[in-house]
py3Dmol code that shows the C-alpha trace and the ligand (Angstrom):
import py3Dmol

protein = """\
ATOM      1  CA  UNK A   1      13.417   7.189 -19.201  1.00  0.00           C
ATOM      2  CA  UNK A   2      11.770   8.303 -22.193  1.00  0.00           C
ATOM      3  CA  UNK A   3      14.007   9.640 -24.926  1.00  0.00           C
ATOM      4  CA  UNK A   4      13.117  13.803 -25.074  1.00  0.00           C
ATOM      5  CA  UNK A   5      10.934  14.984 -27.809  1.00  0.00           C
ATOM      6  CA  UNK A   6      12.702  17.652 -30.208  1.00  0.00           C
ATOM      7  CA  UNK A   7      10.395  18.968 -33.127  1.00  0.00           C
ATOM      8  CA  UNK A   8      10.589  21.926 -35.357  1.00  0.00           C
ATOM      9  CA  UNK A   9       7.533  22.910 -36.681  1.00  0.00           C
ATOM     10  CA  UNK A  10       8.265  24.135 -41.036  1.00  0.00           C
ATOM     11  CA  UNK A  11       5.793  25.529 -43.232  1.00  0.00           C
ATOM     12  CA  UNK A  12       4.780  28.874 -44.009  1.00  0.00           C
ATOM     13  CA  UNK A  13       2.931  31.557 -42.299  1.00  0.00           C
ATOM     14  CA  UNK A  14      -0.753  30.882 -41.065  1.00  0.00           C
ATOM     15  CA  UNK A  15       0.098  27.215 -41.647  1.00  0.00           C
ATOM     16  CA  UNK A  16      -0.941  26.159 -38.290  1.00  0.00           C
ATOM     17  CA  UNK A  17       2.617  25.694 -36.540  1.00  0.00           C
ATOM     18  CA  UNK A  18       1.715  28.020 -33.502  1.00  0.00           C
ATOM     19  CA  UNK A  19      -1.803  26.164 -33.478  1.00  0.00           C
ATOM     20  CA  UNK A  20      -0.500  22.882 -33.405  1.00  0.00           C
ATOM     21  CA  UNK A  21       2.880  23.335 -31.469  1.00  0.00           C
ATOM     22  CA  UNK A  22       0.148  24.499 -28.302  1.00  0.00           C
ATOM     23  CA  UNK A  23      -1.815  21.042 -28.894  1.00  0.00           C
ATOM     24  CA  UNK A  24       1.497  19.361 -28.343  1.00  0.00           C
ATOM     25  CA  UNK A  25       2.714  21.186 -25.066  1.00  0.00           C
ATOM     26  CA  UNK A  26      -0.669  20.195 -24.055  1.00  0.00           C
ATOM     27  CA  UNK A  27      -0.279  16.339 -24.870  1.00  0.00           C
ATOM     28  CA  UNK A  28       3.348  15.946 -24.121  1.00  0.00           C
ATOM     29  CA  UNK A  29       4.130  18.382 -21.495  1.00  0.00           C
ATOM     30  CA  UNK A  30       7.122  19.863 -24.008  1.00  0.00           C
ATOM     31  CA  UNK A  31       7.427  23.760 -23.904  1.00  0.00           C
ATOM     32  CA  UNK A  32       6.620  25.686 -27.414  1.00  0.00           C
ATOM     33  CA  UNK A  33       9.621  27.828 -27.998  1.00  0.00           C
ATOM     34  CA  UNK A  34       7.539  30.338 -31.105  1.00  0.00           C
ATOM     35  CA  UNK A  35      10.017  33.168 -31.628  1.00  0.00           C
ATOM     36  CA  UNK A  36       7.242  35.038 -33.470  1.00  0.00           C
ATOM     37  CA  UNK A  37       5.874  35.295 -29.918  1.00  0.00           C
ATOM     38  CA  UNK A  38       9.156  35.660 -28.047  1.00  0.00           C
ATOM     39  CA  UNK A  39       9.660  39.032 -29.747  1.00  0.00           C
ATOM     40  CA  UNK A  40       6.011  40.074 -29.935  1.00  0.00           C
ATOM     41  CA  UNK A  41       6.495  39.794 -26.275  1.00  0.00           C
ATOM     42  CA  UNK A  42       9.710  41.823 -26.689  1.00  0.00           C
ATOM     43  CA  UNK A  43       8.125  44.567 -28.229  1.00  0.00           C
ATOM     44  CA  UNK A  44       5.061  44.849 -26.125  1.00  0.00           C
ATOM     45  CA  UNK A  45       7.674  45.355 -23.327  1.00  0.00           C
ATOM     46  CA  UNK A  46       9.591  47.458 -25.063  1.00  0.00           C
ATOM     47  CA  UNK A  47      13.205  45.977 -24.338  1.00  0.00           C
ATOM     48  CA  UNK A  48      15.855  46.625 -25.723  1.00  0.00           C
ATOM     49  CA  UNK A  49      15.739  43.906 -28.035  1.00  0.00           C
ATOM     50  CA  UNK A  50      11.558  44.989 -28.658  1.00  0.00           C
ATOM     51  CA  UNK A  51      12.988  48.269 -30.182  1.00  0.00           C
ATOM     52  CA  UNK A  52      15.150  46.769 -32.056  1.00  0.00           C
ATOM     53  CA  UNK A  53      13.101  44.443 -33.749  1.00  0.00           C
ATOM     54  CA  UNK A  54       9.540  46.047 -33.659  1.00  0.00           C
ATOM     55  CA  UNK A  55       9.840  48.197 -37.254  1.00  0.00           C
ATOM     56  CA  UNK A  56      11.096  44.341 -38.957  1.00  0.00           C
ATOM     57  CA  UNK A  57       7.747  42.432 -37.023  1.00  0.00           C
ATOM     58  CA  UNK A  58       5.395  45.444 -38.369  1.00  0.00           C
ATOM     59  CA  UNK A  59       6.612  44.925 -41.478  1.00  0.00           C
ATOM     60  CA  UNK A  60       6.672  41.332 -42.146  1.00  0.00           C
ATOM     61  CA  UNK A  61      10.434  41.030 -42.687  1.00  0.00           C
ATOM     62  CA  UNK A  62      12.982  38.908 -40.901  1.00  0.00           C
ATOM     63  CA  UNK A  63      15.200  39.769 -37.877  1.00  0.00           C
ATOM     64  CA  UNK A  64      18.781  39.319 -38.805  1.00  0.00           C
ATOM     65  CA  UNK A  65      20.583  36.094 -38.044  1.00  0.00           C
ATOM     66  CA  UNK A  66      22.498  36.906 -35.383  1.00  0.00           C
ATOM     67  CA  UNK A  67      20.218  38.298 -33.364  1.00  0.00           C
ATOM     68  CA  UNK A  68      17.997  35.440 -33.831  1.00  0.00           C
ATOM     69  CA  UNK A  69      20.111  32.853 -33.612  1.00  0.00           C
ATOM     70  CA  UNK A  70      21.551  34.237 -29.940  1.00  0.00           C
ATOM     71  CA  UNK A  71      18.377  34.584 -29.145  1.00  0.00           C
ATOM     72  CA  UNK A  72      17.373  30.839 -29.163  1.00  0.00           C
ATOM     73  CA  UNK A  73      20.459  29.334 -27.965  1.00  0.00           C
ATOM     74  CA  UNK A  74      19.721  31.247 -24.758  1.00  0.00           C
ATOM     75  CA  UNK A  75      16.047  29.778 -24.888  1.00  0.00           C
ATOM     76  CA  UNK A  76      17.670  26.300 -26.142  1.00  0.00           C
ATOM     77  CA  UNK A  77      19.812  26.103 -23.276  1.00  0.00           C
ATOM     78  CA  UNK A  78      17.102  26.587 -20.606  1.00  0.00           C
ATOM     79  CA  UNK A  79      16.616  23.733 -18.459  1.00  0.00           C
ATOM     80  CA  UNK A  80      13.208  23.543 -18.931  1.00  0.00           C
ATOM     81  CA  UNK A  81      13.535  22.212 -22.684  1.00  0.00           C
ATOM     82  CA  UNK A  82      15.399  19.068 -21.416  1.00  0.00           C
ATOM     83  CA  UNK A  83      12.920  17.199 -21.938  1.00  0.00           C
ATOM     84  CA  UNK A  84      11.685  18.026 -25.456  1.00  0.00           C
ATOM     85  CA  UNK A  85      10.376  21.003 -26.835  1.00  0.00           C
ATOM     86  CA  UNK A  86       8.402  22.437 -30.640  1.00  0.00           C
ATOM     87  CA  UNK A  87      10.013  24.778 -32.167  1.00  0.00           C
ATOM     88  CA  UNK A  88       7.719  27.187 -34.008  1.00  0.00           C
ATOM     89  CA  UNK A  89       9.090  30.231 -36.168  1.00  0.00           C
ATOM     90  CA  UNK A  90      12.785  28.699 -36.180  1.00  0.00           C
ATOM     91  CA  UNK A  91      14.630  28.454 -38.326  1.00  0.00           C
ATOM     92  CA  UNK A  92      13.654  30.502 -41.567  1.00  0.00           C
ATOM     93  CA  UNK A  93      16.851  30.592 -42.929  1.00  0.00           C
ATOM     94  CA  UNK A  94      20.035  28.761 -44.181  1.00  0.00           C
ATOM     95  CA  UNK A  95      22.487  30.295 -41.674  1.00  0.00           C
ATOM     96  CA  UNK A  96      19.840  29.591 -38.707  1.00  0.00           C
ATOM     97  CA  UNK A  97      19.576  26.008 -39.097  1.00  0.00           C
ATOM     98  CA  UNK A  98      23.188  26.103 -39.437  1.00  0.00           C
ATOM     99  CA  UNK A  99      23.296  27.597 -36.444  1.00  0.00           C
ATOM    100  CA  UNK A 100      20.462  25.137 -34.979  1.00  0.00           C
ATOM    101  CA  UNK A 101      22.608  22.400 -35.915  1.00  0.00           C
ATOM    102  CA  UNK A 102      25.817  23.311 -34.042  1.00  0.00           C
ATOM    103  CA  UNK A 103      23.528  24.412 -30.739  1.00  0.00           C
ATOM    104  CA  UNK A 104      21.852  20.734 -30.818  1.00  0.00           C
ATOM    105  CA  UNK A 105      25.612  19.228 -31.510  1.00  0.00           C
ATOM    106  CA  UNK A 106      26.547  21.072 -27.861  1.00  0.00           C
ATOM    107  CA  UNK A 107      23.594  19.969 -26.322  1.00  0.00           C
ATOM    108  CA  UNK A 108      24.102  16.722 -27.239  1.00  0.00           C
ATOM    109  CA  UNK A 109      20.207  16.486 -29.378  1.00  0.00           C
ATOM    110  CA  UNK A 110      20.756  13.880 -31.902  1.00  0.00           C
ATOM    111  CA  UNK A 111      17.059  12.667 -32.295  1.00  0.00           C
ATOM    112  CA  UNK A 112      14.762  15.168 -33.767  1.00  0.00           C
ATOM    113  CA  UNK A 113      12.047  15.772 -36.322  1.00  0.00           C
ATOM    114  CA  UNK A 114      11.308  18.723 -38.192  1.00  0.00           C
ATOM    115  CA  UNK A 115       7.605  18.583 -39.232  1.00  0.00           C
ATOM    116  CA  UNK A 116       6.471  20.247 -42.402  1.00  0.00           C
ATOM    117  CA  UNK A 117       2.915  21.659 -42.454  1.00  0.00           C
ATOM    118  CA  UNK A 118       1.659  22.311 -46.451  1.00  0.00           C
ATOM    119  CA  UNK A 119      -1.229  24.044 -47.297  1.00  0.00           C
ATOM    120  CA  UNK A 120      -2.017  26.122 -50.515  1.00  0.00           C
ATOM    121  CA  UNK A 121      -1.101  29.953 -50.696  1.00  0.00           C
ATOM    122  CA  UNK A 122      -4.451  31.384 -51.524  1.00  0.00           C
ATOM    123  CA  UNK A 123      -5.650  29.542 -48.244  1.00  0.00           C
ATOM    124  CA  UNK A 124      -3.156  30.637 -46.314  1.00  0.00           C
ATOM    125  CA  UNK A 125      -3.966  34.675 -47.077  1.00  0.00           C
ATOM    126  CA  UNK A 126      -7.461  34.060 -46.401  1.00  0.00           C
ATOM    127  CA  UNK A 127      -6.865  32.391 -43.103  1.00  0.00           C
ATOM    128  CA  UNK A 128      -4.346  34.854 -42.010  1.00  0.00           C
ATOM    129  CA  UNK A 129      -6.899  38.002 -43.213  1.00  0.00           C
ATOM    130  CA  UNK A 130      -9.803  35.821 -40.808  1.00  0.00           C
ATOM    131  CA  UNK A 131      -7.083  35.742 -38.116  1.00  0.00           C
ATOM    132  CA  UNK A 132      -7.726  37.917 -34.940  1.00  0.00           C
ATOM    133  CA  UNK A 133      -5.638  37.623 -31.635  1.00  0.00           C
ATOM    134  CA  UNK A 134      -6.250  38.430 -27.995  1.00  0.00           C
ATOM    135  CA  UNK A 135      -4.721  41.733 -27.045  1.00  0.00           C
ATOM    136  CA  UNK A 136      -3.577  40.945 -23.444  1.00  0.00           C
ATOM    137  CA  UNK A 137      -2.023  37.082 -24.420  1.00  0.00           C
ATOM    138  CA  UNK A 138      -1.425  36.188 -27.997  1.00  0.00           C
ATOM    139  CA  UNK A 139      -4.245  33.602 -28.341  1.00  0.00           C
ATOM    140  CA  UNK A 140      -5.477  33.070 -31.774  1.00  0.00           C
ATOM    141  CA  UNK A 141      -9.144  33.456 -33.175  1.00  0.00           C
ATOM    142  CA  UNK A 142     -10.663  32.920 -36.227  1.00  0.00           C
ATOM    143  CA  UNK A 143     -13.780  34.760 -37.397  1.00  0.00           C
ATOM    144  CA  UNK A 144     -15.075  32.531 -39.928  1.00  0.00           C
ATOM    145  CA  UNK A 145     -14.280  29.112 -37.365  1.00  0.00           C
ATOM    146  CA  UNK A 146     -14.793  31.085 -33.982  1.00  0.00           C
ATOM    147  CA  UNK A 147     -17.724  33.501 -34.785  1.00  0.00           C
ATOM    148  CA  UNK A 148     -15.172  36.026 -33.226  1.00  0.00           C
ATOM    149  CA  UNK A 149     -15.156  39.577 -34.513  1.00  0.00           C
ATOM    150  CA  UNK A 150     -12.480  42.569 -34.323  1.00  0.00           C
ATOM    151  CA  UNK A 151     -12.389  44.734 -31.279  1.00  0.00           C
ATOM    152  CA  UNK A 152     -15.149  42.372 -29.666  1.00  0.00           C
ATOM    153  CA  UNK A 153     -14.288  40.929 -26.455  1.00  0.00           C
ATOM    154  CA  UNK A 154     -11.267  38.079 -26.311  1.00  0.00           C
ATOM    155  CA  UNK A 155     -14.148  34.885 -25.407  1.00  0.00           C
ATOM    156  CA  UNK A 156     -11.702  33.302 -22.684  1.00  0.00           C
ATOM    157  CA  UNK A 157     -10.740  36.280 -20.976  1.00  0.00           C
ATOM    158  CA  UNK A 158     -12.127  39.150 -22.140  1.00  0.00           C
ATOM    159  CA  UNK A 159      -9.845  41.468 -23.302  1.00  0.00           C
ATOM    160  CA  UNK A 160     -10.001  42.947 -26.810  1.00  0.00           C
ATOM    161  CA  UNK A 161      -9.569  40.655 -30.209  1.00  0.00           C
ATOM    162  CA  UNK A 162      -7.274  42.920 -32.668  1.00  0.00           C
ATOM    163  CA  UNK A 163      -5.594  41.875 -35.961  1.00  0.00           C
ATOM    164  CA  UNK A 164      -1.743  41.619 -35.985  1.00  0.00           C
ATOM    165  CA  UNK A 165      -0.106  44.092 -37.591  1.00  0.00           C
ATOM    166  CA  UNK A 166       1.433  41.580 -39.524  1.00  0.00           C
ATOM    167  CA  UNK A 167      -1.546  40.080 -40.881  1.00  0.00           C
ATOM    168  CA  UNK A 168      -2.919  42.887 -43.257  1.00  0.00           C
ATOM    169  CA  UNK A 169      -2.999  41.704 -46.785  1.00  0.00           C
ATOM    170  CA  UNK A 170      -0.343  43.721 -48.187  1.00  0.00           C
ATOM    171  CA  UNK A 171       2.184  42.157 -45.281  1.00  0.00           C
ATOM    172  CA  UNK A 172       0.723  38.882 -45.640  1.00  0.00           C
ATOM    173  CA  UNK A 173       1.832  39.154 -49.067  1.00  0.00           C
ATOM    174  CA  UNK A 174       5.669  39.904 -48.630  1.00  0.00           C
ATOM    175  CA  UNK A 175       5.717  37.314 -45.672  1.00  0.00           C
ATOM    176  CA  UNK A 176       4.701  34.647 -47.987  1.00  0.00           C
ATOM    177  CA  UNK A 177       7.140  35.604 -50.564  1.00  0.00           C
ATOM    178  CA  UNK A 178      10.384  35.758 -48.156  1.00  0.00           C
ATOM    179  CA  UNK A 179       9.249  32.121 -47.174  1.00  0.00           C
ATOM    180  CA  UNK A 180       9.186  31.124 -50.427  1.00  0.00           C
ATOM    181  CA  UNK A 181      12.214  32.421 -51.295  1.00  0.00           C
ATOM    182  CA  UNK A 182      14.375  32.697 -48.537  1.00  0.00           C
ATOM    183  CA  UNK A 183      12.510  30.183 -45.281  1.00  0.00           C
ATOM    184  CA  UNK A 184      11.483  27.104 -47.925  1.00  0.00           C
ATOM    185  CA  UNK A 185      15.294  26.437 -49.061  1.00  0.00           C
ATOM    186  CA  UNK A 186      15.696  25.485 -45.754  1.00  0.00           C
ATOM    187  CA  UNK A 187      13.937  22.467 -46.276  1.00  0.00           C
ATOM    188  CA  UNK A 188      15.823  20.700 -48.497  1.00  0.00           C
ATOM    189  CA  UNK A 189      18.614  20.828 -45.636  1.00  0.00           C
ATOM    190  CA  UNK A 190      16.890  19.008 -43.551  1.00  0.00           C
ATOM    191  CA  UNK A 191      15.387  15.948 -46.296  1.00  0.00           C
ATOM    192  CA  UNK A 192      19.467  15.535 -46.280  1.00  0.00           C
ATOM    193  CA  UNK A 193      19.518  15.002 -43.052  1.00  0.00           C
ATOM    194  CA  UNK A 194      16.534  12.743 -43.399  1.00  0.00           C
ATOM    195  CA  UNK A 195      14.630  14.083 -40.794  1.00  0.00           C
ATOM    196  CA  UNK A 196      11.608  15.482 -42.424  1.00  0.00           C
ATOM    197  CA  UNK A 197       8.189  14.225 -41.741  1.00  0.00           C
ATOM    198  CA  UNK A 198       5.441  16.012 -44.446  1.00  0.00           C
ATOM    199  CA  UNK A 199       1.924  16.624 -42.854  1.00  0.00           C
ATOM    200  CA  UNK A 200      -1.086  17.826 -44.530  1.00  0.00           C
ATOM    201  CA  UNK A 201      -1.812  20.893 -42.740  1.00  0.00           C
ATOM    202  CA  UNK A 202      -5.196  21.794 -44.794  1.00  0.00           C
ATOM    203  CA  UNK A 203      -7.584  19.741 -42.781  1.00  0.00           C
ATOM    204  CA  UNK A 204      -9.374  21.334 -39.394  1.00  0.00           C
ATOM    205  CA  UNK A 205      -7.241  21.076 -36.259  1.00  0.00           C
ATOM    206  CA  UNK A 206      -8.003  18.113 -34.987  1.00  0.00           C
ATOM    207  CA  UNK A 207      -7.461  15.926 -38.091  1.00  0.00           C
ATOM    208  CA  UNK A 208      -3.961  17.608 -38.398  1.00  0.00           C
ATOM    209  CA  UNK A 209      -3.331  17.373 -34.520  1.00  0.00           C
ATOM    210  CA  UNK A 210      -4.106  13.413 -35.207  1.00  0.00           C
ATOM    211  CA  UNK A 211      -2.339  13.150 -38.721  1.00  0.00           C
ATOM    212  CA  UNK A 212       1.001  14.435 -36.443  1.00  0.00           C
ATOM    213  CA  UNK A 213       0.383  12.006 -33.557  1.00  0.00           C
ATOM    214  CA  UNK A 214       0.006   9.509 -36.253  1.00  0.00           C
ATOM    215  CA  UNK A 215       3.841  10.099 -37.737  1.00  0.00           C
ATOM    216  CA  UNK A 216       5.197  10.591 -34.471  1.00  0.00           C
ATOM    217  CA  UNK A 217       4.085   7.500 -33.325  1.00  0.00           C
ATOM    218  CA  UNK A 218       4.946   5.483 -36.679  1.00  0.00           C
ATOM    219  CA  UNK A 219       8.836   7.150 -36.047  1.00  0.00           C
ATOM    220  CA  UNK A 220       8.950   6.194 -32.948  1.00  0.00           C
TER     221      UNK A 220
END
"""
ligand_1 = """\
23
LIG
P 5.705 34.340 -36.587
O 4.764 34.571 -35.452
O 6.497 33.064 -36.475
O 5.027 34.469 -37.943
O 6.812 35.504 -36.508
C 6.429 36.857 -36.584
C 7.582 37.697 -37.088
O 8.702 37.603 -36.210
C 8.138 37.291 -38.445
O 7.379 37.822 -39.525
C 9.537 37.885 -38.379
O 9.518 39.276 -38.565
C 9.935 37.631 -36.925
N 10.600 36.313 -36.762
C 10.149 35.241 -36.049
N 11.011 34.219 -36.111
C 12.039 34.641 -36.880
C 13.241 34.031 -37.352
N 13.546 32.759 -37.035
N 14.063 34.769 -38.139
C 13.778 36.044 -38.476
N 12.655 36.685 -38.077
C 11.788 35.994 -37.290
"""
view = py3Dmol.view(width=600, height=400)
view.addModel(protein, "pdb")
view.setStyle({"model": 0}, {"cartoon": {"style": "trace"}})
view.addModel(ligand_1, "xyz")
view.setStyle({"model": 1}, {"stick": {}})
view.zoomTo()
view.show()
């Protein structure tokens, strides 16, 4: 039996975590656990927790730690992440990966990598200002790579492309700045734990999907 793959995709917003977390369900069969989209969801439903949590998303600040930390050692502990999974979205701060650590402890994950997409800040507001998702299921466009445009049909199913709330300039703004100061501390956590593998995350998608496959299979 193969040993389970565990990853954590780090790096900022508009990085490419969500991106490249899909490529790898796709090549490894692992679910992508993206809390981002686990309360989008939420909120689209409007559960309880949706309502709770939809004013926070809009704005581009963080959900507190105990909801989110609840919320992904009930995802964590589904049996359908025994095999591996990529983390995308968690953890952004201290207290979570605390948290992350003690739920891997009781499920017994000792073999994990957390891999850390970089790419520069003014990039990162322009791609996340070019960013445009599918209203009925989350799937990301871009209208500079795509050719897609706002409000024009989604081109794989058809529903309407609109811009997360989220990803108006202004929010862009103050999500970038509560990674920098609250999300990136986090990282030094884990290059204690030695478990940090750095990627390059301004190339297209394919030459980061390969630089990843490239580490993984180096660690292995
Ligand atoms: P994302 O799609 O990962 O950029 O997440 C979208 C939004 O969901 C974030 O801007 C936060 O408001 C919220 N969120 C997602 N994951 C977390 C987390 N681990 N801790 C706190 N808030 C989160």
């Amino acid at each position: 039996m193969t040993s389970p793959l565990c990853l954590i995709l780090f790096g900022p917003p508009g990085v490419g975590k969500g991106t490249q977390a899909a490529l790898l369900t796709e090549k490894y069969g692992i679910p992508h656990i993206s809390t981002g989209n686990i309360l989008r969801d939420a909120v689209a439903k409007k559960s309880a927790l949706g309502k709770k949590v939809q004013h926070v998303l809009e704005t581009g600040g963080l959900v507190p730690d105990d909801v989110m930390i609840g919320l992904i050692g009930e995802v964590l502990r589904e049996p359908d992440t025994m095999n591996g999974f990529a983390l995308d979205g968690f953890p952004r701060t201290l207290p979570q990966a605390r948290a992350l650590s003690a739920i891997f402890d009781e499920l017994d994950i000792r073999d994990y990598k957390v891999l850390e997409l970089e790419v520069d800040e003014e990039e990162l507001v322009r791609r996340l200002g070019s960013r445009l998702v599918c209203e009925k299921d989350g799937t990301v466009f871009n209208t500079e790579a795509d050719g897609v445009s706002l409000n024009a049909p989604c081109p794989e199913c058809g529903a309407r492309l609109i811009q997360r709330d989220d990803d108006r300039e202004e929010t862009v703004r103050r999500r970038l700045e509560i990674y920098r100061v609250t999300t990136s501390p986090v990282l030094a956590y884990y290059e204690t734990l030695g478990v940090v593998l750095r990627v390059d995350g301004a190339g297209s998608i394919d030459v980061v999907q390969r630089e990843i496959h490239l580490l993984l299979s180096e660690d292995a």
